[in-house]
C-alpha positions in Angstrom: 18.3 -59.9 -49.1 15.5 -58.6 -47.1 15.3 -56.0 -44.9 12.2 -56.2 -42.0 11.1 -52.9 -42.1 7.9 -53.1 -39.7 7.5 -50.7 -36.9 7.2 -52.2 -33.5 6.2 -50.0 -30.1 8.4 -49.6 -27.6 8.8 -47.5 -24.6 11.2 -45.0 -24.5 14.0 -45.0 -22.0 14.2 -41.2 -21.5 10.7 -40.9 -20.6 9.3 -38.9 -17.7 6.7 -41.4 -16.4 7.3 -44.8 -18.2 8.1 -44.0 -21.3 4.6 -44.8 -22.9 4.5 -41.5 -24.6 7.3 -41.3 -26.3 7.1 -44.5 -27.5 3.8 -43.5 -29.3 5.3 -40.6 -30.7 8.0 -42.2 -32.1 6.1 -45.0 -33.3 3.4 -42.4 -34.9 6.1 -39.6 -36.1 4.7 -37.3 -33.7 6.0 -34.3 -31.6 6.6 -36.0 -28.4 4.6 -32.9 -26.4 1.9 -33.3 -28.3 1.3 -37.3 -27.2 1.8 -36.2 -23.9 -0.7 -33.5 -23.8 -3.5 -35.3 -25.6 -2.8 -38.0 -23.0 -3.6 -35.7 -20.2 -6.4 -33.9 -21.5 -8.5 -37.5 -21.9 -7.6 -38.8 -18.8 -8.4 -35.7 -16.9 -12.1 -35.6 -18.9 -12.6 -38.9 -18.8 -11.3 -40.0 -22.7 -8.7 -42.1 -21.8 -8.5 -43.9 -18.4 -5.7 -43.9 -16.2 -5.7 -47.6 -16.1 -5.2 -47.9 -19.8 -1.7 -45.9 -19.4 -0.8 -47.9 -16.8 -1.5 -51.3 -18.6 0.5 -49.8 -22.0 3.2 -49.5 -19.1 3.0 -52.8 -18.1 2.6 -54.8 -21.7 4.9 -52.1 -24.2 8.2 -53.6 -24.0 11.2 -51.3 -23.3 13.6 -50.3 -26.5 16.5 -52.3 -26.9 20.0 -50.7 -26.2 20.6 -51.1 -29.9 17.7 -49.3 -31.1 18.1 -46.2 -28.4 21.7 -45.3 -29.5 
C-alpha cells in the first residue's frame, strides 16, 4: 500500500478573516501569529497587496470536515 503523503493548502475554518493565514501556517509548520503579523506588516508597507490576500481567499479551498477534527 501507499500512503499520499503530499501537503495541500487549505484555509482554516477557525480563522479570524478567511482563514488564509492559518492555512499558511499550517501548511508551513509555523506559529499561526507569526503568518499573521508578517501578513500585515507587507500589506501596510506595500510588500504584499491587499488584493493578493483577497484572491488566496477566493482560490484556497476550505479544509475538509475530516481533516479539521
Amino acid at each position: 500500500m501507499t500512503t499520499n503523503n503530499t501537503k495541500r493548502l487549505f484555509r482554516t475554518p477557525d480563522g479570524i478573516i478567511a482563514g488564509v493565514c492559518g492555512g499558511l501556517a499550517e501548511f508551513f509548520g509555523l506559529d499561526v501569529s507569526l503568518i499573521r503579523i508578517a501578513t500585515l506588516i507587507l500589506i501596510l508597507f506595500g510588500g504584499l497587496s491587499i488584493w493578493v490576500y483577497i484572491i488566496l481567499w477566493l482560490i484556497v479551498p476550505k479544509a475538509p470536515k475530516r481533516l479539521t477534527e
